[in-house]
C-alpha positions in Angstrom: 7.8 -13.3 1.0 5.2 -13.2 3.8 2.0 -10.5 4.0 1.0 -10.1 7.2 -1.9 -8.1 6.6 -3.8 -5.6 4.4 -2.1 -2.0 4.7 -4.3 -0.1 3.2 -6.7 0.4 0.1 -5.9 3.2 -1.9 -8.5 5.7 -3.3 -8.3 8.0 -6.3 -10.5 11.3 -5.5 -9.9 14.9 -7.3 -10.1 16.5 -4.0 -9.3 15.0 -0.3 -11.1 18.1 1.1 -14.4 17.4 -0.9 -13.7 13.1 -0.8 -13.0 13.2 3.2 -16.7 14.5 3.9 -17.8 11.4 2.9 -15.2 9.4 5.0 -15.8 11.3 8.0 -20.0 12.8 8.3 -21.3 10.0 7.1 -19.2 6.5 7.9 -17.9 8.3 10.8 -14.2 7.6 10.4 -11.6 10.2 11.7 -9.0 11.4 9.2 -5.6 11.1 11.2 -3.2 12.2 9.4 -2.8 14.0 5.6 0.8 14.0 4.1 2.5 15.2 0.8 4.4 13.1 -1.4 6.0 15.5 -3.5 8.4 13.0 -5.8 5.2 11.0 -6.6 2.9 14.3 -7.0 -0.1 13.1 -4.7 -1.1 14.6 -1.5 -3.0 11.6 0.6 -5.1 11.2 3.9 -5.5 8.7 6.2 -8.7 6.5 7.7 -8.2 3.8 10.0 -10.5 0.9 9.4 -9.8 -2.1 12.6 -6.0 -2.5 11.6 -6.1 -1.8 8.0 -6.0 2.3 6.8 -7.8 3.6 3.6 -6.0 6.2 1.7 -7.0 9.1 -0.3 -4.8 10.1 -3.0 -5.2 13.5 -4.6 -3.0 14.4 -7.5 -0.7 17.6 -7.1 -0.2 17.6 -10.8 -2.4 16.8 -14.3 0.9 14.7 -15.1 1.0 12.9 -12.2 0.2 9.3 -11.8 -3.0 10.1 -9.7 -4.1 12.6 -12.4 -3.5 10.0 -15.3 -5.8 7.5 -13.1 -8.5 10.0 -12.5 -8.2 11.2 -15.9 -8.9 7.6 -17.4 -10.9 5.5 -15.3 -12.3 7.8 -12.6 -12.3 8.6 -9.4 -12.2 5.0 -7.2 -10.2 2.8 -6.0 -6.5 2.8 -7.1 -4.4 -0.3 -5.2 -4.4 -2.6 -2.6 -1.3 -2.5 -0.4 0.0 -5.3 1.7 2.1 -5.1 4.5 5.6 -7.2 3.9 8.6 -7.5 6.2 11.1 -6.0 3.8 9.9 -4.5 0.7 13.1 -5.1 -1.0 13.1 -8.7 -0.7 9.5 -9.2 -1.6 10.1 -6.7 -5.1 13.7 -9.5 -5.0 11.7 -12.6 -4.7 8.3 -12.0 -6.6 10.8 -10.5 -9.8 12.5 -14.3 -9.5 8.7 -15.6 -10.1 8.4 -13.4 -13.1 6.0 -10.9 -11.9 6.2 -7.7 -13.6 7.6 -4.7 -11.6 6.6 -1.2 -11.3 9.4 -0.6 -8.9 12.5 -2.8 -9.0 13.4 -1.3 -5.6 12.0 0.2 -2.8 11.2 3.8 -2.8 10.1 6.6 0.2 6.4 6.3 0.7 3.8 8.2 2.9 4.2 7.7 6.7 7.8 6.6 6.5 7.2 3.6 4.5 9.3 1.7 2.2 7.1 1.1 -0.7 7.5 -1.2 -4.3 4.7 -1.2 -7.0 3.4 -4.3 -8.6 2.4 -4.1 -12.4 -1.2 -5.0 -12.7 -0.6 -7.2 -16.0 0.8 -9.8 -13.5 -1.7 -8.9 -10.4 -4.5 -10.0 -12.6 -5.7 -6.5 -13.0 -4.7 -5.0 -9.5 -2.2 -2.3 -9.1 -0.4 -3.6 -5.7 1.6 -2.3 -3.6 3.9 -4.1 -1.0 5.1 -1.9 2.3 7.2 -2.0 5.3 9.0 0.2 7.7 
């Protein structure tokens, strides 16, 4: 497996609308794209930072796992993503070294992505995520 760089940082906020403010009037970042993700109930929107994005993730659902988050830690921030060649491989290889898998396989992401879940009980606390196209 080989990261080639941060993807993005994802944020848990109740509202995009209300969170984006902040992202936009006062670090003066440009919000390029939002985007519904309907099988994982969260509705997200994009920041680029240099080459790496942040991403806003609002839950569309209570039951969601967005809503769960918010509802006990918090709005903040939710996961680090890394960019990978083929998520499928990484999820293949990192299972081999015993880390503990959200995802066993790849799954549809926001902007196209291919996207696999790391458990933070092997991440050392940190919910990651591993993407590619």
């Amino acid at each position: 497996m080989k990261i080639s760089h941060i993807e993005h940082i994802g944020i848990a906020v109740k509202s995009i609308e209300e969170s984006k403010k902040y992202y936009e009037e006062v670090l003066g970042l440009e919000c390029y794209a939002i985007e519904e993700v309907t099988d994982q109930k969260v509705k997200t929107a994009f920041f680029k930072v240099g080459d790496t994005k942040i991403e806003l993730l609002e839950s569309t659902s209570p039951d969601g796992p967005i809503g769960k988050f918010i509802e006990k830690k918090g709005e903040g921030m939710h996961h680090i993503a890394f960019a990978v060649p083929d998520t499928n491989e990484a999820l293949n290889a990192l299972s081999k070294k015993e880390v503990q898998l959200v995802d066993k396989t790849a799954r549809a992401g926001a902007e196209g992505l291919n996207i696999g879940f790391l458990h933070p009980r092997s991440t050392h606390g940190v919910l990651t995520e591993l993407c590619s196209k």
